[in-house]
C-alpha positions in Angstrom: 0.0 0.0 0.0 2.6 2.5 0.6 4.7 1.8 -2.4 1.3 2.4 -4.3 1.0 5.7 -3.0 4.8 6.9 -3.3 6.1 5.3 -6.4 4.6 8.0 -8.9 7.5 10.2 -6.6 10.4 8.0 -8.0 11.9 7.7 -11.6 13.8 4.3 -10.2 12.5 1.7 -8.2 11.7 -1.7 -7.2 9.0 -3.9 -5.8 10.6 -7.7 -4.8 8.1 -9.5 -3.5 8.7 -12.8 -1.6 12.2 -12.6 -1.3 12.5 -15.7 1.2 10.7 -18.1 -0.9 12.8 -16.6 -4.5 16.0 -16.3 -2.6 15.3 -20.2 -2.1 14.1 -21.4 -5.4 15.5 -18.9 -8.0 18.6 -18.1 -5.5 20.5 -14.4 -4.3 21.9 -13.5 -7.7 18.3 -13.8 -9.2 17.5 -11.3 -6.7 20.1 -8.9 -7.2 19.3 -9.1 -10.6 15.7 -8.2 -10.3 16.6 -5.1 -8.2 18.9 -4.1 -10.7 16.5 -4.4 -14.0 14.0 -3.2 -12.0 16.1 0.1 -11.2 18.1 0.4 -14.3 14.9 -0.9 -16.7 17.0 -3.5 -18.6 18.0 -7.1 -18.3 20.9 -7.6 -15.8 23.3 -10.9 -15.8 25.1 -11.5 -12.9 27.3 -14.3 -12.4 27.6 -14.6 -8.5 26.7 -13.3 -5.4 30.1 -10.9 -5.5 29.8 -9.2 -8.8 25.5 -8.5 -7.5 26.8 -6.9 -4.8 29.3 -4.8 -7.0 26.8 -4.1 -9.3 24.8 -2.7 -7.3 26.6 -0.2 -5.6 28.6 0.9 -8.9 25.2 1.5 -11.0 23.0 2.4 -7.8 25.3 5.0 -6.5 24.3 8.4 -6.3 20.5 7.6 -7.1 17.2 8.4 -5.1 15.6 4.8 -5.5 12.5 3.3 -3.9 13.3 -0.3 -3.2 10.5 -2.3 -1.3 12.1 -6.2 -0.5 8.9 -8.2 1.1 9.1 -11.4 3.4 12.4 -11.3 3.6 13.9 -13.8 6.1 16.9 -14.4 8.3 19.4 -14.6 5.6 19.3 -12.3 2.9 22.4 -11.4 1.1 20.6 -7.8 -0.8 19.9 -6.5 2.6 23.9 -6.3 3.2 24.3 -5.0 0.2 21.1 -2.1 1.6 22.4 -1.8 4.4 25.6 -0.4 3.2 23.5 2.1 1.1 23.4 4.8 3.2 26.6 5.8 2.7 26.1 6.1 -1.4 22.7 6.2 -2.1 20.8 8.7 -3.4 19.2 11.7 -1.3 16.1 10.9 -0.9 15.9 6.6 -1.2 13.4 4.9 0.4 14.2 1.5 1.2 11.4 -0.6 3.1 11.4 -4.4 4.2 8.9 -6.9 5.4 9.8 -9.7 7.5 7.9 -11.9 10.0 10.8 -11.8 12.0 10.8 -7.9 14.2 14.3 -8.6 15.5 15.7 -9.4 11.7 15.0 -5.6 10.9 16.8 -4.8 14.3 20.2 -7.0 13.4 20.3 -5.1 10.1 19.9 -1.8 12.0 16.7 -0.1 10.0 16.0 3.3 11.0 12.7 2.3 12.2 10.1 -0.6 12.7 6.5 -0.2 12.8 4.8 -3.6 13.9 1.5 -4.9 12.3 -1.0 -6.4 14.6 -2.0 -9.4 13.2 -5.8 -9.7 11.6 -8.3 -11.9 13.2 -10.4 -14.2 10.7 -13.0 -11.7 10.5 -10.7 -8.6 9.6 -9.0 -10.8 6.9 -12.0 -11.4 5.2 -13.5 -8.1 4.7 -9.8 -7.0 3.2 -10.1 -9.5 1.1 -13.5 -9.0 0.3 -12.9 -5.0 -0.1 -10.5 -6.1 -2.5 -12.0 -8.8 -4.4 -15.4 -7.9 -4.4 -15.3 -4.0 -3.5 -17.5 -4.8 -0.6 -16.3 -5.3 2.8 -18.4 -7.8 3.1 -18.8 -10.8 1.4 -22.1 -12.4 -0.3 -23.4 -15.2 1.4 -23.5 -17.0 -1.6 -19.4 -16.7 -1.4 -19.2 -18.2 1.8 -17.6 -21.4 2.2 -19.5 -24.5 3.5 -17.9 -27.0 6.0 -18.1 -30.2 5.6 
């Protein structure tokens, strides 16, 4: 929701979602990758982890990107490589991460955390509803029947 309303703002940016479950399947250099085509708005090959990492601060540096890295998980090689931003990023970058994990944000020393209380069953259903159906609340004929 907050990329949606900033990202008209920024010329270069990045919207990762999943990051755990891609840095697992696809591995770290896809991700770099995707951050830098993303940004940069071309296909990006990277051949390890090392030359990512490079990459991304050589073509990075200097710019005011938006980078939003969801569900990202303990280890996560492009959140070194964030972390290290501040000193030649762009006035101006936002960088924001979502992780189950609060302390994971406090090891890679964010400037701030703002928790989510989690949604009961009830709460998750109109959002999804409000989205899916543009209603808060669901039809009945929707609702699902337990066997």
């Amino acid at each position: 929701a907050i990329y949606h309303q900033i990202h008209d703002s920024f010329k270069d940016k990045s919207f990762i979602e999943d990051i755990a479950q891609i840095s697992r399947t696809r591995g770290d250099i896809h991700l770099q990758g995707q951050l830098l085509s993303d940004v940069l708005k071309t296909k990006v090959e990277i051949h390890n982890v090392d030359m990512g990492r490079s990459m991304i601060r050589e073509r990075l540096s200097g710019k005011r990107v938006l980078i939003v890295l969801d569900d990202v998980d303990l280890y996560c090689p492009l959140l070194f490589d964030l972390r290290e931003s501040r000193a030649w990023s762009g006035e101006g970058t936002v960088i924001i991460i979502s992780a189950r994990d609060e302390d994971l944000l406090r090891i890679h020393q964010v400037d701030s955390v703002y928790s989510i209380k989690p949604m009961n069953e009830n709460e998750s259903l109109e959002l999804l509803s409000s989205h899916a159906f543009r209603e808060p609340k669901h039809k009945e004929e929707y609702h699902l029947l337990e066997l």
